[in-house]
N, C-alpha and C positions, 0 to 999 in steps of 0.2 A: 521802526522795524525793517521798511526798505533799504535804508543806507547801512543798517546792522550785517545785514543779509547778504547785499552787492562788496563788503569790506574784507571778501578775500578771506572767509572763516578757513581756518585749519584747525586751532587748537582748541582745550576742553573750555565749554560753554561757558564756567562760571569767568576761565581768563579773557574769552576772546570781548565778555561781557563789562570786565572791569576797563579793559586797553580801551575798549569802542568809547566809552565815557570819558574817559580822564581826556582823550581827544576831544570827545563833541564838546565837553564844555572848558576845554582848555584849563585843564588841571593839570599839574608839577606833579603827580604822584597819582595811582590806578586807586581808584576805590570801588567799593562796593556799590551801585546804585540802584540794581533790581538784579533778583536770584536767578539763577537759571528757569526755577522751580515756572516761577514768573513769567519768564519770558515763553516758557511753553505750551505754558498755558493762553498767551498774549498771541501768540501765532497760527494759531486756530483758525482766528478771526478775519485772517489772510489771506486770499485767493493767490495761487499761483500766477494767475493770469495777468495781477498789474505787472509782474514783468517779462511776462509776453509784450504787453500793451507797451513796456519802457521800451524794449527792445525797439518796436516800430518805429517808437517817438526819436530813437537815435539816429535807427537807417534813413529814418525819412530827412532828418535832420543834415546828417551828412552828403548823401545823396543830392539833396535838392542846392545846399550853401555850398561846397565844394567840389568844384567843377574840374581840379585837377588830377583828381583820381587816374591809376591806370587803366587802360584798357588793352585788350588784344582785337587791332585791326577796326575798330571803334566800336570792339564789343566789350559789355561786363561780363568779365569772365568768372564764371562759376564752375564749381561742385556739389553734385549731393552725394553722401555717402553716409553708414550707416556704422554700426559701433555698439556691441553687446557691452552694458553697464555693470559691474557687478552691487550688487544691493544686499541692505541688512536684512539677517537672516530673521523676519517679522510676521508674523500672520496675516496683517492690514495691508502689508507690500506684499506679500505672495499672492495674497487675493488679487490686487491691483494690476501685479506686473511679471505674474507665474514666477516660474523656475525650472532651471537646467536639468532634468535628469542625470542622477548621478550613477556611478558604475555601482555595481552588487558591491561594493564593499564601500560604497562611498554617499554621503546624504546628497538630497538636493540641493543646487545652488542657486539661491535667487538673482535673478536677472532681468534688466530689461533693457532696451534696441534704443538706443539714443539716434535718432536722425537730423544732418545737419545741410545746409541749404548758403553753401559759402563762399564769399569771394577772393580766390587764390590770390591774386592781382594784392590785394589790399588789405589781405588776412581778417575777414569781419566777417560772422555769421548772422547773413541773411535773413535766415527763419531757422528753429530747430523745435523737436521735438522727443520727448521720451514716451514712450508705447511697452504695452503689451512685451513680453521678450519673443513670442512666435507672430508679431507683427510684418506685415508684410512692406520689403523696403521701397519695393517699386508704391506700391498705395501712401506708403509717406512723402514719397516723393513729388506724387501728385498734389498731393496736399503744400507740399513747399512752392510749388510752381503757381500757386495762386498768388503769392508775393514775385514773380518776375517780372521784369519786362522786354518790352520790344526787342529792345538791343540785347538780352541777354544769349550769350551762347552757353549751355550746358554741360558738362562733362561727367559721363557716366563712368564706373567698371562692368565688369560683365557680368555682375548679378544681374544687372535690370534691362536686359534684352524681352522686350515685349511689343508684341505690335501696336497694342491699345496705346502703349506710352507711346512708340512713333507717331500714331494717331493725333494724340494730345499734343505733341508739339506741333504737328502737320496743321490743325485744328488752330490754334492759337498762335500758328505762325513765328514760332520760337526755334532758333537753332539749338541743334547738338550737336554731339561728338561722343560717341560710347563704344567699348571695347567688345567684339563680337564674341561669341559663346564658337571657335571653328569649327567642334566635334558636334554641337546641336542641329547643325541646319546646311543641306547640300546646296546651296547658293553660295555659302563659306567653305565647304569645302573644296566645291570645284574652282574657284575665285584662287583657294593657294596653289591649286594641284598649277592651275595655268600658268602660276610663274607673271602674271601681268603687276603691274605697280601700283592697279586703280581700275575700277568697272563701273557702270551705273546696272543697278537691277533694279527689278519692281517686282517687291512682295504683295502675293497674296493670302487675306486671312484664312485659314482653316474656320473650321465649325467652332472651336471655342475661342479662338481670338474674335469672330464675332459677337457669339454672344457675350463678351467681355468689354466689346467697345456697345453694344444697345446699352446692358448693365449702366454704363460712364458717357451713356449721350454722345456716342463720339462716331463718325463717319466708318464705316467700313471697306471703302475705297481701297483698290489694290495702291501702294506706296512706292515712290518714287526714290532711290535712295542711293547714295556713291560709295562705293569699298575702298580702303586705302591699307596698302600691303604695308606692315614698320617689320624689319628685318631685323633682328635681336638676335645675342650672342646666343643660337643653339634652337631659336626659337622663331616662329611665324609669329605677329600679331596682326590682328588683321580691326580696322576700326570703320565705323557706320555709321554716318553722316549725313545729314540734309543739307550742306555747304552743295550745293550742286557747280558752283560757278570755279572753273579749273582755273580760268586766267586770274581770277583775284584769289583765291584758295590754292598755290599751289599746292601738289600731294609732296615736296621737301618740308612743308611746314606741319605736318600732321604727328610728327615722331616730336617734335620739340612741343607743339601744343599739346597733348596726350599729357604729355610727360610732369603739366605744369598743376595737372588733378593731385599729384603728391602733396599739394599745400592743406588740400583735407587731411591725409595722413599726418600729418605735420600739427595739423591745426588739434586733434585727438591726444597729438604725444602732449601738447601744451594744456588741455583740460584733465588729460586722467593724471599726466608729474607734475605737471608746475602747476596748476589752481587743484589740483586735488580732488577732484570730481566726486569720487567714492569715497571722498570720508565726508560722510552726508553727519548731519547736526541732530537727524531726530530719527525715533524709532517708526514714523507714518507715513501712509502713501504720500499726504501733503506735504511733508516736509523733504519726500525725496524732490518732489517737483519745484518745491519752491528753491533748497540748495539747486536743480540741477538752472533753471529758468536765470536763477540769481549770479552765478558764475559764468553765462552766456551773455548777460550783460556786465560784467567785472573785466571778462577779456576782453570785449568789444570796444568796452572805455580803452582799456589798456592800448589794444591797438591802435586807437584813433591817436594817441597819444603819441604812441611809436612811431605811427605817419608822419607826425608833426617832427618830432623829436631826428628823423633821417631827414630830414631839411640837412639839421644843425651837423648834421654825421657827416654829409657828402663835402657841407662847406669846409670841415675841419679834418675832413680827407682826401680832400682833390688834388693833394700833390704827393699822394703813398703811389707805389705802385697796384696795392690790391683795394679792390672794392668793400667796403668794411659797412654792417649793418647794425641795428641797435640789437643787442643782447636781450631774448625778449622774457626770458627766463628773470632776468635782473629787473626787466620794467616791469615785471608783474613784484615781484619782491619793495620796488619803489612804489608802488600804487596803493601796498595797503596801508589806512590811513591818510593818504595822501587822496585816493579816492573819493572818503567822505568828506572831507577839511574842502575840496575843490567846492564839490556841491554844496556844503552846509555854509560856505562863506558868504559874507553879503558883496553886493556887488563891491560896495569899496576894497578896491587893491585884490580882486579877484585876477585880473590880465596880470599884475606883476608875478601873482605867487604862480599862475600858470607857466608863465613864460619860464620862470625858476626850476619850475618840474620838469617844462621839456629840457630845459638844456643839463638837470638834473640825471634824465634818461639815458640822454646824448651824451651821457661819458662813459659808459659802458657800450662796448661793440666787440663784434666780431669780426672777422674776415671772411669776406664769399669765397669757399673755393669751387668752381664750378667744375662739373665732369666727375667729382668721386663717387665712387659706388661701393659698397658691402654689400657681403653675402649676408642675406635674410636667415635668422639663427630665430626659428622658433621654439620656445621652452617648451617643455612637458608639465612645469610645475606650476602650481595655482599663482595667479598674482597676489601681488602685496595688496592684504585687505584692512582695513581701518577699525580693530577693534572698540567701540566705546566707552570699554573699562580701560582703557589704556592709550586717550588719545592723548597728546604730547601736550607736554605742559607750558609750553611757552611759545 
């Protein structure tokens, strides 16, 4: 049921259920092995949670064996950010995970707040979670931040401007970097009016950012904290920091570190187009969780794989002029089936076939071109949503 689950589902159940077999047991032709009917009823039985539990067993895995991961300045660099999910339109999921209010001529939409907890550096999501759709993103956050550590430096947007969260990292001794709210708070805005490139201020809590940090066990100490001006085409942005230390943080590095939180954005376009996030397998609350839990770890394989696989990239393009990456679109398209085949193999001749897949990966790439930018074109019209009388047949 786990490696059915982690195997990159897209298509209708009864196909995705013939292909997963004729693989697991090494059959020349798809057959029938158990109905849909079958398997949904088989999945009941399933806790979302062992792939939470997979997921740790991977981080912990790589984290601990592989020591040459990237870092910025010998930090792990992260992101948390958040992500409205669309979901089937169910009574079990609406209960579970509400829905959108629609316009007077338009029904509800069910929804709910995906939060993800990930390392830009290395494209691997740390911790995530699916909540509530009126979930709060700063409170998910905190919750992710029990899987940090030490070394970690954080990267917010500017939803999660909160004092209790500076607190929390103040508290646990954890860097950040978060994008300030200028028009919320005259500490920011006197900070642009001056025209300076960098301040240290110390905030003090009001009467509810108190009672917010009792609530969360957390000090309510006035806060200690450094502004850094990034000047953009047309626009102030202004970023909040506990890097207090200027000679090893300079403020020229804060517009390029900000800038590297886009690998969440990135990491969203690669769950909701290329694994398909929202075309969930079943009509229940548990079945969005365990589709959504199960493709957190399908991409995380995937990447680990891609890490491997840009070895093979840089050696068989160090003498292009342009920097060229693994195509990650195409490794996830190579991973299915080849995902469970890795796992379900016995150890013999397990290293050969792996080696085979990385360098399988590694011939598909890209080209980095760095410095492009587009204008942001947001639609008016509904997303592509995953009908289940009509999901694709192959």
């Amino acid at each position: 049921m786990i490696l059915y689950l982690i195997n990159l589902r897209k298509s209708a159940a009864q196909v995705e259920l013939d292909q997963f077999f004729k693989g697991f047991e090494h059959r020349q032709h798809a057959f029938q092995k158990i109905t849909k009917s079958a398997f949904f009823q088989a999945r009941k039985q399933l806790s979302h949670t062992a792939f939470m539990a997979l997921n740790q067993v991977v981080m912990k895995g790589f984290y601990e064996r592989f020591d040459g991961y990237r870092k910025w300045n010998g930090f792990r660099l992260c992101a948390i950010d958040g992500s409205k999910i669309r979901l089937p339109d169910e009574e079990d999921i609406v209960r579970e995970f509400g829905a959108h209010k629609g316009k007077p001529n338009q029904s509800d939409c069910p929804m709910g707040l995906a939060s993800v907890y990930f390392d830009v550096l290395n494209h691997i999501a740390i911790d995530s979670s699916i909540n509530h759709t009126n979930a709060s993103e700063r409170n998910c956050a905190a919750l992710h931040l029990e899987h940090a550590r030490k070394d970690d430096l954080v990267i917010y947007d500017r939803g999660y401007n909160a004092f209790w969260l500076y607190a929390m990292h103040t508290t646990r001794n954890l860097a950040f970097c978060m994008r300030a709210k200028v028009n919320r708070g005259l500490e920011f805005k006197r900070f642009v009016e001056s025209g300076e490139r960098q301040a240290v201020i110390t905030l003090h809590p009001n009467k509810k950012s108190v009672q917010q940090c009792e609530e969360k066990a957390l000090q309510a100490d006035p806060i200690q904290l450094r502004l850094i001006r990034v000047d953009l085409p047309g626009e102030v942005e202004v970023l909040i920091t506990n890097l207090m230390d200027e000679a090893t943080y300079d403020v020229d590095q804060f517009k390029s570190l900000y800038h590297l939180r886009w690998g969440i954005e990135e990491n969203y376009k690669r769950l909701k187009q290329w694994a398909e996030l929202e075309n969930f397998s079943g009509k229940s609350a548990l079945s969005v969780k365990q589709d959504f839990y199960a493709k957190i770890v399908s991409t995380n394989l995937t990447a680990l794989m891609a890490l491997a696989a840009q070895k093979q990239v840089r050696s068989n393009t160090n003498e292009h002029r342009r920097t060229y990456q693994v195509n990650f679109a195409q490794a996830l398209s190579k991973m299915k089936h080849t995902l469970v085949a890795l796992i379900h193999r016995s150890a013999i001749g397990v290293t050969e076939f792996l080696l085979q897949t990385i360098e399988y990966i590694a011939l598909t790439v890209e080209a980095v071109r760095d410095g492009r930018s587009y204008e942001r074109r947001l639609s008016t019209t509904k997303n592509k949503r995953h009908y289940f009388g009509y999901k694709r047949a192959l």
